[in-house]
N, C-alpha and C positions, 0 to 999 in steps of 0.2 A: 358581822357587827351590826348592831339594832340600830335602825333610823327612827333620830324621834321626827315626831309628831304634833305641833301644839291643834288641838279638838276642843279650842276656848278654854274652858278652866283647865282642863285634864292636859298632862304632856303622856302620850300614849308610845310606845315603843315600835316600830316595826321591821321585819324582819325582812332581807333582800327581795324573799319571796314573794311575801305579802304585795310590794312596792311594784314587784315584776307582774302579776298580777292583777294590782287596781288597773295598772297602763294596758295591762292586755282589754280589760274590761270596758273600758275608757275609748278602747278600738273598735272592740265592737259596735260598740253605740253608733260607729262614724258608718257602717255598711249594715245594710239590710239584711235580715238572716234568709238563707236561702232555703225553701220547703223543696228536697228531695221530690223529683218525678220516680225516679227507680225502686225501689224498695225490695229490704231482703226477707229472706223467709220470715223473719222473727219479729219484723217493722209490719207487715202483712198480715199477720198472725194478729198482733196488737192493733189494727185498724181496726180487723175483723171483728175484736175480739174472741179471737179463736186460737188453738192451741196451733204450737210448730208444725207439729205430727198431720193437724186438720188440712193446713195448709200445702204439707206437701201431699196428702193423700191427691188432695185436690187438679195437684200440677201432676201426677203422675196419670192421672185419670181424665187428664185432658179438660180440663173445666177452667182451668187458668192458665192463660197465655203466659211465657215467662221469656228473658234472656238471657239465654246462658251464657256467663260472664266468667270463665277458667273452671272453679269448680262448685260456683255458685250460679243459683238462680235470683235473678232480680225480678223483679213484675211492677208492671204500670201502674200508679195511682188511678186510670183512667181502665184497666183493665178489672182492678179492684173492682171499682161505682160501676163498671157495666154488670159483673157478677152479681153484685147487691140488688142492682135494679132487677135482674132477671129469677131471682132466685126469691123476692118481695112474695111473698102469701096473701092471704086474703083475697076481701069481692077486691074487683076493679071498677072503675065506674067512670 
């Protein structure tokens, strides 16, 4: 059954979910959102921006540290930035 709503002029309808929803919303606000240390192949991938495939070549080849995690591999944000730093081109100065 629709919960209304008064939104000043308007009486607007909503629906349990909608309601279930704002409150979750409403939660979040109240905790900090927490940034992932671990990351999966495809979180890695999209740092990188680089493809899944790039990413595992990479972990198979021994270029990224990973933990194996059942039948997944996670990799460091801080394993990530050491890669990047090392793999930087150009002069250096």
């Amino acid at each position: 059954m629709p919960l209304a709503r008064n939104t000043g002029h308007l009486l607007t309808s909503l629906t349990r979910g909608e309601v279930y929803m704002a409150g979750i919303k409403s939660q979040r606000k109240a905790f900090p959102e927490v940034q992932p240390r671990l990351f999966t192949v495809r979180m890695a991938a999209t740092y990188l921006s680089a493809s899944v495939w790039a990413i595992r070549s990479l972990l198979w080849a021994g270029q990224l540290k990973y933990i194996p995690l059942g039948k997944r591999h996670l990799i460091d944000r801080q394993d990530l930035d050491s890669f990047i730093e090392r793999e930087k081109g150009g002069p250096s100065g």
